[in-house]
C-alpha positions as CSV (number, residue, x, y, z in Angstrom):
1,X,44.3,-127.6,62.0
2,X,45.9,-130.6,63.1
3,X,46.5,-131.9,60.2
4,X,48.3,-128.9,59.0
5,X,50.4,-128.7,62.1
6,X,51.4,-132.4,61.4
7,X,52.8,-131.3,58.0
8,X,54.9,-128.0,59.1
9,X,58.2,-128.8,60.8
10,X,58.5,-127.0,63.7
11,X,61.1,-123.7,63.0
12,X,64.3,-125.2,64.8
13,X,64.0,-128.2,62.5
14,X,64.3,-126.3,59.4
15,X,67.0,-123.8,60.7
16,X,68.9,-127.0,62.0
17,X,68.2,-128.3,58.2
18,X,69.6,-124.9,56.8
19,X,72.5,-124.8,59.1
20,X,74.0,-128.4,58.5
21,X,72.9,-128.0,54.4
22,X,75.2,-124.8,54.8
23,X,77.9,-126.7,56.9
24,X,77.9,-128.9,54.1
25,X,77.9,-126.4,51.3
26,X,80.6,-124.3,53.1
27,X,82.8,-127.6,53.9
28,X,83.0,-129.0,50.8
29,X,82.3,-126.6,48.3
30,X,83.4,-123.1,49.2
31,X,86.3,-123.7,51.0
32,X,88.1,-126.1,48.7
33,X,87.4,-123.2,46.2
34,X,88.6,-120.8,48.7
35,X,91.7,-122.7,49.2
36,X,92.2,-123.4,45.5
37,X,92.7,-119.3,44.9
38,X,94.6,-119.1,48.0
39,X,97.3,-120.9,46.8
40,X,97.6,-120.0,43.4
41,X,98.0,-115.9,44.6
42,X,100.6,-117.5,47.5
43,X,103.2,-115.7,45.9
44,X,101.8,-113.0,44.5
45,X,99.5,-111.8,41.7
46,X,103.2,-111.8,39.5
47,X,104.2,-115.1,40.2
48,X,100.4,-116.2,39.4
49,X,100.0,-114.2,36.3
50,X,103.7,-115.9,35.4
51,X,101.9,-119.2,35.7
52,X,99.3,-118.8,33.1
53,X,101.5,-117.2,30.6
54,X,103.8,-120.0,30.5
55,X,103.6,-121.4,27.3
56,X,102.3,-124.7,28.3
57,X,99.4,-123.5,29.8
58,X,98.6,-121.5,26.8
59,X,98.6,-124.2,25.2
60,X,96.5,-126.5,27.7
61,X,94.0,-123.9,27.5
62,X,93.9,-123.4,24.0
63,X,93.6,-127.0,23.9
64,X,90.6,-127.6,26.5
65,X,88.4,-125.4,24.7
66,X,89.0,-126.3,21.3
67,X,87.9,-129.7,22.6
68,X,84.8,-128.4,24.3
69,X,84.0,-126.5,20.8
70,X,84.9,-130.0,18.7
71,X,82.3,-131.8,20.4
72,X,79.5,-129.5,20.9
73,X,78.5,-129.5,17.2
74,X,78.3,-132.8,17.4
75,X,76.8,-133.3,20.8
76,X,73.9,-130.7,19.5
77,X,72.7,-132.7,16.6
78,X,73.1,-136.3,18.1
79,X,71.1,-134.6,20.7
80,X,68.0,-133.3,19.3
81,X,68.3,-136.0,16.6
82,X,67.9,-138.5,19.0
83,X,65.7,-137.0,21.3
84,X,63.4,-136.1,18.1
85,X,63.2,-140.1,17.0
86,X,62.6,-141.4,20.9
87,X,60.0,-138.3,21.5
88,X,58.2,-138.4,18.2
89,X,58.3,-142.0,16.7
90,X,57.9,-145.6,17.9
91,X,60.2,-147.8,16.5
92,X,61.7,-151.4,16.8
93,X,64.7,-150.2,19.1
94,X,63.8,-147.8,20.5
95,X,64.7,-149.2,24.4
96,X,68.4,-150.5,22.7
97,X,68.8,-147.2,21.6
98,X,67.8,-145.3,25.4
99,X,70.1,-148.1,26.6
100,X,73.2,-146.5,24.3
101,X,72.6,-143.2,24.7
102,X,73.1,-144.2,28.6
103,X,76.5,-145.9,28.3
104,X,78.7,-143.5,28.5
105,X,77.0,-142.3,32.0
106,X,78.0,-146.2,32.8
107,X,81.5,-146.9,31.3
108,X,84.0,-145.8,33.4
109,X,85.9,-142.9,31.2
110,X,89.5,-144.7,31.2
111,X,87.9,-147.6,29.7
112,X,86.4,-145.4,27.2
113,X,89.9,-144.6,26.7
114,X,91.1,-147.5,26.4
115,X,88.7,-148.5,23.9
116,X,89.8,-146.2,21.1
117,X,93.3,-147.2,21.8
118,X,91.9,-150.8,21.2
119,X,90.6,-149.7,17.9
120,X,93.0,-146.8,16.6
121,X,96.3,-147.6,18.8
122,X,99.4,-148.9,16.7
123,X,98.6,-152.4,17.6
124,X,94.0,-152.1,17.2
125,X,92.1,-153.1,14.9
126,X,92.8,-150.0,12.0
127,X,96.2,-149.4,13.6
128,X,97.7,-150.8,10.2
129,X,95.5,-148.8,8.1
130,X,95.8,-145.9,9.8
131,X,99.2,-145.9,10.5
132,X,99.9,-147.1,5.7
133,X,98.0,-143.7,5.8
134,X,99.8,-141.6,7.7
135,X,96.8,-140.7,9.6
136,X,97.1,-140.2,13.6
137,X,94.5,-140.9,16.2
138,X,95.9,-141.9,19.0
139,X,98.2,-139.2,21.4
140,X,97.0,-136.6,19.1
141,X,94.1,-134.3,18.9
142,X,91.4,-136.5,17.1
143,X,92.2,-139.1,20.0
144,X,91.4,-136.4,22.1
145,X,88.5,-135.1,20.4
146,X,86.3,-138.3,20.0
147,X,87.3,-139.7,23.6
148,X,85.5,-136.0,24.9
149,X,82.7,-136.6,22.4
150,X,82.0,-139.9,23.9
151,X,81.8,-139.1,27.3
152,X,79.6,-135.7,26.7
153,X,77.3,-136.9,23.9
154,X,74.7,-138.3,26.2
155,X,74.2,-134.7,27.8
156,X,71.9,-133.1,25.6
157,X,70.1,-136.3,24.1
158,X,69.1,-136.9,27.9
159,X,68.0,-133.0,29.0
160,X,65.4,-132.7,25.4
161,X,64.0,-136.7,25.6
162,X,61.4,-136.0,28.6
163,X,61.0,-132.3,27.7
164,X,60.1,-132.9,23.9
165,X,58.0,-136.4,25.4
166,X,56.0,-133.9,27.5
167,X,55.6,-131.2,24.8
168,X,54.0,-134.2,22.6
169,X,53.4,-133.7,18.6
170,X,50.3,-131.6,18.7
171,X,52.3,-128.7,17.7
172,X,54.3,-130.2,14.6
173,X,51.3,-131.9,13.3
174,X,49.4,-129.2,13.8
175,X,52.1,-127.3,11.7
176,X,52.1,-129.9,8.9
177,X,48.4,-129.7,8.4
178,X,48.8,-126.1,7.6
179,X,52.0,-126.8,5.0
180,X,54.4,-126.5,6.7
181,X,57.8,-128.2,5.4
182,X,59.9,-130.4,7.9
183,X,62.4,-127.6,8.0
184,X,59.7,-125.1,8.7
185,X,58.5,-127.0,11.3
186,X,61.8,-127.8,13.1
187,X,62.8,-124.0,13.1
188,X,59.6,-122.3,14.1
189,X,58.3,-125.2,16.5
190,X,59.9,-127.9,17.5
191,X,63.4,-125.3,18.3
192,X,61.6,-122.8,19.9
193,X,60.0,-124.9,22.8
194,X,63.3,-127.0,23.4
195,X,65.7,-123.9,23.1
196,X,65.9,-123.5,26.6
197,X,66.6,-127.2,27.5
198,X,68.8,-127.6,25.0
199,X,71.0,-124.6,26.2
200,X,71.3,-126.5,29.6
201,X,72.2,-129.5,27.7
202,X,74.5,-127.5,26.1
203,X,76.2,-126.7,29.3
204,X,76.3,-129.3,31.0
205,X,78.0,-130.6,27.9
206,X,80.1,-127.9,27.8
207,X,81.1,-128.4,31.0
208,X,81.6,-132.1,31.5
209,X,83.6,-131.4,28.1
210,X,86.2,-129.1,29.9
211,X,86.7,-130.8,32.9
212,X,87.1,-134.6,31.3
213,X,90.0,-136.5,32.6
214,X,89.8,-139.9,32.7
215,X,88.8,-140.9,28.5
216,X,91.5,-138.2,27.3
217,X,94.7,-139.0,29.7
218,X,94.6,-142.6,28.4
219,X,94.7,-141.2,24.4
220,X,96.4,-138.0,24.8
221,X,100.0,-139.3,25.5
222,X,100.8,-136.4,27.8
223,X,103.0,-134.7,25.1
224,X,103.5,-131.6,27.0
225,X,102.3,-128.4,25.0
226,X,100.6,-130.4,22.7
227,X,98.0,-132.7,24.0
228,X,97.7,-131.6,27.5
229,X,94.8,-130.1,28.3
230,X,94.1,-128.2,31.4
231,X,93.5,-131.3,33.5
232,X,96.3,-132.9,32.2
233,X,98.2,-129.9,33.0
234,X,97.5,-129.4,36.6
235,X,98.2,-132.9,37.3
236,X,101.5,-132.8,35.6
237,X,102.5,-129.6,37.5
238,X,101.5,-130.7,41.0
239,X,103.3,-134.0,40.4
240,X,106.2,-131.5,39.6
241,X,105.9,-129.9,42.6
242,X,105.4,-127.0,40.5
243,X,102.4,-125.4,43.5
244,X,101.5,-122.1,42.1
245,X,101.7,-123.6,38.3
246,X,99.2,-126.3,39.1
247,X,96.9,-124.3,41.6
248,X,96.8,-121.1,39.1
249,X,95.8,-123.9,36.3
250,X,93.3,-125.2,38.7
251,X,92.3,-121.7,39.5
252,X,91.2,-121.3,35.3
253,X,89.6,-124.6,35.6
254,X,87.7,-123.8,38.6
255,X,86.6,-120.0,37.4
256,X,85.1,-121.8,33.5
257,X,83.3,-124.3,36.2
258,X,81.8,-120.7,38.4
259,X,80.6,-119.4,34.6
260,X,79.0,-122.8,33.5
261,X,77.3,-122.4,37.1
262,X,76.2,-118.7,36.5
263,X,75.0,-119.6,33.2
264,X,73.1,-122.6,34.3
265,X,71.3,-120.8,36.8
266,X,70.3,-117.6,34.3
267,X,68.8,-120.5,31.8
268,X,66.8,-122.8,34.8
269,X,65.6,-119.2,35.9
270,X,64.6,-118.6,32.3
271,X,62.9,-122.0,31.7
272,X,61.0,-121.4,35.2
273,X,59.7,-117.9,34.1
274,X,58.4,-119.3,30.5
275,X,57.0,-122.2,31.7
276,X,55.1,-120.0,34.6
277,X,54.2,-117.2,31.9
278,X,52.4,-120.1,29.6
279,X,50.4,-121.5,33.1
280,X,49.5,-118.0,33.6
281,X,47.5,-118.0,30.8
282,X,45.8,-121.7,31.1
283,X,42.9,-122.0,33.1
284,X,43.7,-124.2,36.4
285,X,42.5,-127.6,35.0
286,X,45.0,-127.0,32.3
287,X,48.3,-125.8,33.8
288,X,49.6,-129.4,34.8
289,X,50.1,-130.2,31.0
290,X,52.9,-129.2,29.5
291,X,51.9,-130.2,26.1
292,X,48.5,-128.0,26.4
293,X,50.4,-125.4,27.5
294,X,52.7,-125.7,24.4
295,X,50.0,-125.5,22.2
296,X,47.7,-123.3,23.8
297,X,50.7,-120.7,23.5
298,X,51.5,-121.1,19.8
């Protein structure tokens, strides 16, 4: 009995733990929020529904997602690609190749900028080239594009690595031994048991995608209606002076950022209820493996 009681913190510890975790939450989460809709309806649902129809933010809109929908093609297949090689095969490189996928997470994003100007700009290394060809980079939508897939590529690579390391290759060798093609084993699998992690990679992908600042101010050349994306937008208003332009702007920003939170939550809750439905049905000694419980529910 003592020993328990030296393990449960009294009750006013834990409400005093709630309260100043709420404190927190309320201080620097919801009521920035708050305040971030307050000021874009200042004037009125009219002068904020004005705001969005404005043909620049159309356009930064527009923009900001066909960016996010550029690089998550890409994202998804470096992603599982990766993850598939680093969970399934020792190689000579493997650590270098951990090390890269991580760079982005330690390059700050205007360098990452900066480094396609250094390689595409009108004075970088294919500069020249590019520029005999008549094809543009830099301030234009490829610029844009690659700078977003650079700093969001490491997203899903990094959610499936420990999940596809822990589901181990009982499964696919399992399904080879039976005839199974590579194909056949990717799609009835390997995809099924990751799907879930690599939706949240997905997301958080998504996310980091749409909300990217830093790697695509330096390439975008802040052509307005153009190569502004929301981001670019809201800073460009408030610098203006332009309040309700720039908080209603924020205000899309910060409602896509609400969704990506919804749907994160509805696919951890999903994970957590497979992942319990599969323990349910291992007997106790087994329920701490995830690769057992992989296989024991194919």
């Amino acid at each position: 009995m003592t020993a328990r009681r030296a393990t449960v913190e009294p009750a006013w510890v834990r409400r005093l733990l709630i309260a100043i975790a709420l404190a927190f939450l309320f201080f620097f989460l919801v009521l920035p929020l708050a305040a971030v809709f307050w000021e874009a309806f200042a004037q009125g649902a009219a002068a904020y529904w004005d705001a969005l129809r404005d043909s620049e933010s159309r356009s930064a809109m527009a923009l900001t997602l066909t960016l996010a929908a550029l690089a998550l093609p890409f994202n998804i297949a470096f992603g599982v690609a990766a993850a598939w090689a680093i969970a399934k095969f020792e190689f000579r490189g493997k650590s270098l190749l951990i090390t890269l996928i991580d760079l982005p997470f330690a390059v700050s994003p205007v360098v990452a900028g900066l480094m396609f100007i250094i390689l595409f700009g009108a004075n970088g290394y294919f500069g020249a080239w590019l520029a005999a060809h008549e094809i543009k980079i830099v301030f234009a939508v490829p610029g844009m594009a690659l700078a977003t897939l650079f700093v969001t590529f490491p997203f899903v690579a990094r959610e499936l690595i420990p999940l596809m390391q822990a589901q181990g290759r009982e499964e696919e060798e399992a399904a080879v031994s039976l005839g199974a093609s590579g194909w056949q084993m990717f799609f009835r699998v390997t995809l099924p048991n990751i799907k879930w992690g690599l939706m949240y990679g997905v997301i958080l992908a998504n996310a980091r995608a749409m909300g990217e600042f830093g790697a695509v101010s330096v390439v975008s050349g802040h052509v307005r209606g153009e190569t502004n994306t929301l981001p670019l937008h809201v800073e460009i208003l408030y610098n203006e002076y332009n309040q309700i332009g720039a908080f209603a702007a924020a205000s899309v920003l910060a409602l896509l950022g609400l969704v990506t939170l919804v749907a994160k939550t509805v696919v951890e809750w999903r994970m957590r209820r497979e992942t319990e439905a599969l323990n349910a049905d291992l007997p106790p000694e087994r329920i701490d493996t995830p690769a057992a419980a992989a296989t024991e529910h194919s």
